[in-house]
Legacy VTK file of the C-alpha trace (Angstrom):
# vtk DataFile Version 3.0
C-alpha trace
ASCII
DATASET POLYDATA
POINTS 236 float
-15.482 3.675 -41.851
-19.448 3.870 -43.057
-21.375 4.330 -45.561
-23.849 7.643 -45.778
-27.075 7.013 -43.588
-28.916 6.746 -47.343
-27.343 4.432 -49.079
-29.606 1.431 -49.973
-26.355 -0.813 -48.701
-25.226 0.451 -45.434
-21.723 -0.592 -44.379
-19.770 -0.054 -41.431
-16.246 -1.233 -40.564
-14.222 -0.573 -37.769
-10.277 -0.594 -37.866
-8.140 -0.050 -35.031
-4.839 1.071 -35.167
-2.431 2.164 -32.547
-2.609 6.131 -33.474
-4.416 8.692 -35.803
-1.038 9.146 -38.315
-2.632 9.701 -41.949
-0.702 6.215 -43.355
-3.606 4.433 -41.730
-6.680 5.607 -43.669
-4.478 5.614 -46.693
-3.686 2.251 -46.239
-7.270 1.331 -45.775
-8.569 3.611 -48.630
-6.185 2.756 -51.336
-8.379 2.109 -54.345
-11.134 4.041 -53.122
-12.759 7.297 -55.169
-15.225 9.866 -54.346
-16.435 12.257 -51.223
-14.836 11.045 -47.563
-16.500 12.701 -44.723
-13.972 13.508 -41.573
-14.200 15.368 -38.496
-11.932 18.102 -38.387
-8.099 16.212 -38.084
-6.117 17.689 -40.549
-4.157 14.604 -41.332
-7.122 13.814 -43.448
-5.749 16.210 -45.845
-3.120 13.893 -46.837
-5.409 11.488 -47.691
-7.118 12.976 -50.934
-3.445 14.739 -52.037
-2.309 13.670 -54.974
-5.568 11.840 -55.539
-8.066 13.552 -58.069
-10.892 11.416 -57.768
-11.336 12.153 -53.787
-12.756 14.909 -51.683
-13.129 15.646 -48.249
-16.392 16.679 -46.681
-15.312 18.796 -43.397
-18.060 18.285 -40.499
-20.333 21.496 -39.863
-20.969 20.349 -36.623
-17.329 20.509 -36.040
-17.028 23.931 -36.972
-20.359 24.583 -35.303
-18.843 23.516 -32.014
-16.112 25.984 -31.683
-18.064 28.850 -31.581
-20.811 27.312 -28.944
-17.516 26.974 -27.164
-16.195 30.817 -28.120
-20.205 31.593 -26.841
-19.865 30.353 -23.764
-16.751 32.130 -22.597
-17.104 35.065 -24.410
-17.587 38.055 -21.972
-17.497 41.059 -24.905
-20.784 42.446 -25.458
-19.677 42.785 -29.563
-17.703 39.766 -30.065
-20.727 37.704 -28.149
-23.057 39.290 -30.909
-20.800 38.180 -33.613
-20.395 34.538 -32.123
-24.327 34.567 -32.170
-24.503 35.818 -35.775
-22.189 32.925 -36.847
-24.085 30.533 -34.891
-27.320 31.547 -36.584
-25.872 30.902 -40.128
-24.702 27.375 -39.584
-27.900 26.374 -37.614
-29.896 28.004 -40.956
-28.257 25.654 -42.776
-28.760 22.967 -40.758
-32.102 23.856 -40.601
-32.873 23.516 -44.655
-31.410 20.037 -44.064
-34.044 19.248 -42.007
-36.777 20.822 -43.787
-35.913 18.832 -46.441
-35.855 15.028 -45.131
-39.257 15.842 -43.297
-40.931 17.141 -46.453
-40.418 14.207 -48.443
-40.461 11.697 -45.576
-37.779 9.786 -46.758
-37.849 9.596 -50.372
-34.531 11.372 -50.925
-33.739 12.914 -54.367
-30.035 13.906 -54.499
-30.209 16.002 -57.127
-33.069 17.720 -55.178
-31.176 18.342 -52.364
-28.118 19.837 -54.319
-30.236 22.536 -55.967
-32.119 23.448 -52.261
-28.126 23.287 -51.082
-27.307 25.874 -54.106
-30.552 28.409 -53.316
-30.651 28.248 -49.965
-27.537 27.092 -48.521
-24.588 28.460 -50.385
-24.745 32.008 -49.730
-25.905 31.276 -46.084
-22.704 29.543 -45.815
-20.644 32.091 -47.951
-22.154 34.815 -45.446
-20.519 33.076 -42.533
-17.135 32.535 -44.324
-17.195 36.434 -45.331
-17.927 37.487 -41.850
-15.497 34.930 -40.423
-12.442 36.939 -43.144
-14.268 40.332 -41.871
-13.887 40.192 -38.340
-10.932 37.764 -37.667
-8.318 40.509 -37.190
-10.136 41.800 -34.957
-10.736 39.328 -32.404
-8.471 36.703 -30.092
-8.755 33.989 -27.711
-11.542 31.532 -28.257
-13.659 33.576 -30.833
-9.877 33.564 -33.328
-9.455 30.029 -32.665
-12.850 29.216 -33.748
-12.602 31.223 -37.148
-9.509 30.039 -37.982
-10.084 26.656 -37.545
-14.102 27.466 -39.512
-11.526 28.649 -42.758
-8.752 26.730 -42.372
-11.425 24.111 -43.682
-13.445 26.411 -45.813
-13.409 24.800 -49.239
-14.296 21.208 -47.476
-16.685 22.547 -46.236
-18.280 23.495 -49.062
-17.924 20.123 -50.747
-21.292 18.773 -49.674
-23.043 21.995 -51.461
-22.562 20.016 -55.266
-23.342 16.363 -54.175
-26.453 15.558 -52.273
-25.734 11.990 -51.635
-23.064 13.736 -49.168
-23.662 14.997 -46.159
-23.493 17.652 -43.698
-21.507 16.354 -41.064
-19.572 13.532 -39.879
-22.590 12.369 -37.804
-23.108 9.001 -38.944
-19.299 8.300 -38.149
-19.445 9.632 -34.896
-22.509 7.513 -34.042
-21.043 4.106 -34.792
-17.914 5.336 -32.937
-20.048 6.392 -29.629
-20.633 2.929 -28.179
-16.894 1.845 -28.080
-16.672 5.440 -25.894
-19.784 4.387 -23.766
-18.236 0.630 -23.012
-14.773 1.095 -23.171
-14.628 0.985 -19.302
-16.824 -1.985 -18.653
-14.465 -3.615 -21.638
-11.950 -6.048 -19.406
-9.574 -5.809 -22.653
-9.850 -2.246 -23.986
-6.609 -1.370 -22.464
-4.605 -3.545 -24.875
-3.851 -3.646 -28.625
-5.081 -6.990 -29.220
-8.668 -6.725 -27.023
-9.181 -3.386 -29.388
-8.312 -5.357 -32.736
-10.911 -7.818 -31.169
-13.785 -5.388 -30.533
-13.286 -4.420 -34.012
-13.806 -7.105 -35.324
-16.816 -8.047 -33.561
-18.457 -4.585 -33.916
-17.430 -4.779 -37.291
-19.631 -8.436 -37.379
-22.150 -7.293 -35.965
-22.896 -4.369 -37.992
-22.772 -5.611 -41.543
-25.508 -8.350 -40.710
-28.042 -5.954 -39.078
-27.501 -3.618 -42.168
-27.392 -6.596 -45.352
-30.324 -8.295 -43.338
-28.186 -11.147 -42.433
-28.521 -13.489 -39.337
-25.922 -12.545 -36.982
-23.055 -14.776 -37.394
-23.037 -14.847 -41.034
-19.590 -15.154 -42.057
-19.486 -16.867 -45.581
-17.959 -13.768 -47.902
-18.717 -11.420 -45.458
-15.650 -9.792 -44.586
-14.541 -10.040 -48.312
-17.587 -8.345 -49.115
-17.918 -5.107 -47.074
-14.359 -4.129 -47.170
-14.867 -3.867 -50.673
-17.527 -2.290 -50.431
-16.475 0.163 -48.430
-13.593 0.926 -50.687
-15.425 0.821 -53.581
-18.459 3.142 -52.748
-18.641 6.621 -53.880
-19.439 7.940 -50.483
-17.756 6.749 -47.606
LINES 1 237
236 0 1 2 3 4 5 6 7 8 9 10 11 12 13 14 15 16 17 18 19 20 21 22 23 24 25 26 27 28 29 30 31 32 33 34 35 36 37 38 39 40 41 42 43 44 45 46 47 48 49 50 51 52 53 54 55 56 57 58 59 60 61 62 63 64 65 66 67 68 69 70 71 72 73 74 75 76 77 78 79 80 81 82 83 84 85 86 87 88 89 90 91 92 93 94 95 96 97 98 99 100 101 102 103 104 105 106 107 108 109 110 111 112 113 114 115 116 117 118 119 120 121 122 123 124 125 126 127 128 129 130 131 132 133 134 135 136 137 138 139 140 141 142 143 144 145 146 147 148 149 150 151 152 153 154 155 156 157 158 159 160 161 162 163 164 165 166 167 168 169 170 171 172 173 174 175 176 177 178 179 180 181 182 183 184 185 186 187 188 189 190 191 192 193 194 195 196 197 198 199 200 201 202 203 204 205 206 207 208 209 210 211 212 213 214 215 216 217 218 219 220 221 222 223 224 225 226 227 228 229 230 231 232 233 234 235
């Protein structure tokens, strides 16, 4: 669990549990409101049911990947045009994204960025999502998968269009998740339950310091304090 690369009080907290069933993050999350930015399990669904004050903020990465995927073993002269046309849109939008951050170097105005998301980005991404209803019937194999997955998650992924403190992917997440990948094999404990609830922990440690501007080894209130937080904050 993190906080958005731009919040002024970066948090991240790592919990390990023994599977990916939705009980977890609701566990974890209970008390927490606003925009929750997931990669593309649909357990995460059941997360913000029933809960008003929560949103999820699908990954376009995620749905980006698919069709790089549906691209690259696509032998159909039309469907490899459509693939390509699809393609184009997202990277378009991830394109304004960038234009953005390196025009102001920095000096991020959310409001800002949800009015360049409205002009520019919206009917980019309402292009894609028309095209995607246009041609599914019409297609199978990869190039099907990939759209229905892209509108299975539609409205989520639209959710980052009216907030720009949110993102546009799960990024960040998958980031703080990528060294635990890189090490697990020279990790003599990985293989169990408890050497995983271990590394945890210490990532978890070693994080909030380097992001509060702690020393490392700080633990007076710590672990109070960024679970909280993390619960707490509007974007997680």
């Amino acid at each position: 669990y993190a906080t958005t690369k731009w919040n002024p009080h970066r948090i991240v907290c790592y919990d390990f549990k023994p599977g990916r069933k939705a009980e977890y993050p609701k566990e974890f999350l209970k008390g927490f409101t606003g925009k929750l930015h997931v990669d593309g399990y649909s357990g995460y669904k059941s997360v913000v049911a029933d809960e008003p004050d929560r949103d999820i903020c699908s990954c376009l990465t995620h749905i980006r990947r698919n069709f790089v995927i549906a691209l690259r073993v696509n032998t159909k002269n039309a469907e490899t045009k459509i693939i390509e046309r699809l393609i184009g849109l997202l990277d378009d939008a991830f394109t304004f994204e960038r234009e953005y951050e390196e025009e102001h170097a920095g000096e991020r105005n959310p409001e800002e960025v949800r009015k360049m998301r409205q002009e520019k980005t919206k009917p980019v991404l309402e292009k894609f999502f028309e095209i995607c209803k246009r041609v599914l019937a019409s297609t199978q194999g990869r190039l099907a998968k990939a759209i229905n997955y892209a509108l299975e998650r539609e409205n989520e992924a639209k959710t980052f269009l009216n907030d720009g403190n949110c993102d546009i992917d799960n990024n960040t997440a998958e980031n703080h998740i990528r060294p635990f990948v890189i090490s697990r094999k020279n990790s003599l404990f990985n293989f169990t339950e408890a050497g995983a609830d271990c590394m945890k922990s210490k990532n978890s440690d070693m994080k909030v310091p380097e992001y509060l501007s702690l020393p490392q080894g700080h633990k007076y209130g710590l672990r109070s304090t960024y679970f909280t937080y993390c619960r707490d904050s509007d974007y997680s």
